[in-house]
N, C-alpha and C positions, 0 to 999 in steps of 0.2 A: 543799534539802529532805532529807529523811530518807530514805535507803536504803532500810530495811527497810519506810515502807510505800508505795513506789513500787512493790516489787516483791509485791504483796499484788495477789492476779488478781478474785479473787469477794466482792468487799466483802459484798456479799447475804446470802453465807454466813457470813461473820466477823458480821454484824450478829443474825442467829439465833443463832450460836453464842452470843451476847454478848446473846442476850433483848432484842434492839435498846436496847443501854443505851450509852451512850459511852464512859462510865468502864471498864466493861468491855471494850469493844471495846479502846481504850488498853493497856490491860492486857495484851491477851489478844497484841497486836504485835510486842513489847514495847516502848510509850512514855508517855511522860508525856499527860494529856488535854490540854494545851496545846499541843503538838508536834502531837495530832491534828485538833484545832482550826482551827494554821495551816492540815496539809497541806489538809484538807478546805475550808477558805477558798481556796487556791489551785486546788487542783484539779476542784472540784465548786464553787465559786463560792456557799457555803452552810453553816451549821454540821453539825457532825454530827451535831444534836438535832436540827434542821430535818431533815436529810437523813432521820434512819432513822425521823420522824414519815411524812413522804411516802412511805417504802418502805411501811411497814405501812397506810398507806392505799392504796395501790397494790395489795398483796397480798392487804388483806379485797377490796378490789372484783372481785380475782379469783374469790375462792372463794365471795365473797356468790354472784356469776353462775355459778358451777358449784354452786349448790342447794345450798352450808355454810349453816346458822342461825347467827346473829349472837354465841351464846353458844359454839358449837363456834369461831368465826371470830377471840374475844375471848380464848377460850383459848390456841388454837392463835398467836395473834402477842402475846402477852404485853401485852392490855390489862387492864386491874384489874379491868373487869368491864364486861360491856355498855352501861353507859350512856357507860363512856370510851369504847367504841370508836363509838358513833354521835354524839359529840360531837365526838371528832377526826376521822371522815368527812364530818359536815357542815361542819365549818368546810375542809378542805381541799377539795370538789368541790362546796359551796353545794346538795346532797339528799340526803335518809337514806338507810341503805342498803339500806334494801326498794326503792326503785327498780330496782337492780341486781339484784333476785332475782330466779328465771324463774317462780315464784310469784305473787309480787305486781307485779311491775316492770311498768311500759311500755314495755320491750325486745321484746315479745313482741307489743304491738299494737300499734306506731309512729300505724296508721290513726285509733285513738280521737282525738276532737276533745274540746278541755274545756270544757263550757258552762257558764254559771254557773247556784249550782242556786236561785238567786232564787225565780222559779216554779215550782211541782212540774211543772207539763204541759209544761215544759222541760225534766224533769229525763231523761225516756227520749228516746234519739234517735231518731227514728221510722226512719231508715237503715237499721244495723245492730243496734237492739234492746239498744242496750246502757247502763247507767248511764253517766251522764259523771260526768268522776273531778274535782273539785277540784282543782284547782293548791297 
């Protein structure tokens, strides 16, 4: 394999640096994107478009849960615009990313049960008084 990106420490950062683009990452190494292609099949078992899709879903989930809005979350990791980036989070973690918000999410009340809201005199839980939320 290539030297020079064997000895590359903080991929993370090369990936921001490079607006998680590969071609650019490549670039910025300096290698060809087929060189990085390999390395990343051998060493991360994954392309480098898979790979730095998963980073930046990994990274809005962070900052969705530290209270970013999904347009500062969409800026700040280089999606074209909010609806890409709640389409590339549902398809990689199977829920939108207000789940993860402390806002809206269910991080915050694990305890809510989901009823179905079929019947309205079903719809308040008479427990803890609270709307049940749709699945």
């Amino acid at each position: 394999m290539n030297c020079r990106l064997e000895r590359i420490q903080n991929w993370e950062q090369l990936a921001r640096e490079a607006q998680f683009q590969p071609a650019v990452m490549a670039a910025l190494c300096p290698v060809s994107l087929r060189q990085l292609e390999r390395f990343f099949l051998h060493h991360f078992k994954q392309t480098p478009s898979r790979w730095t899709r998963e980073l930046r879903c990994r990274l809005a989930r962070q900052m969705i849960a530290r209270g970013w809005s999904n347009k500062a979350v969409a800026k700040e990791l280089y999606f074209a615009n909010e609806s890409h980036l709640c389409h590339e989070f549902k398809k990689f973690f199977g829920v939108a990313p207000q789940v993860y918000s402390p806002l809206y999410g269910l991080k915050s009340e694990p305890d809510v049960k989901l009823l179905p809201l079929c019947d309205p005199a079903l719809a308040m839980s008479p427990v803890n008084n609270k709307v049940a939320l749709r699945q």
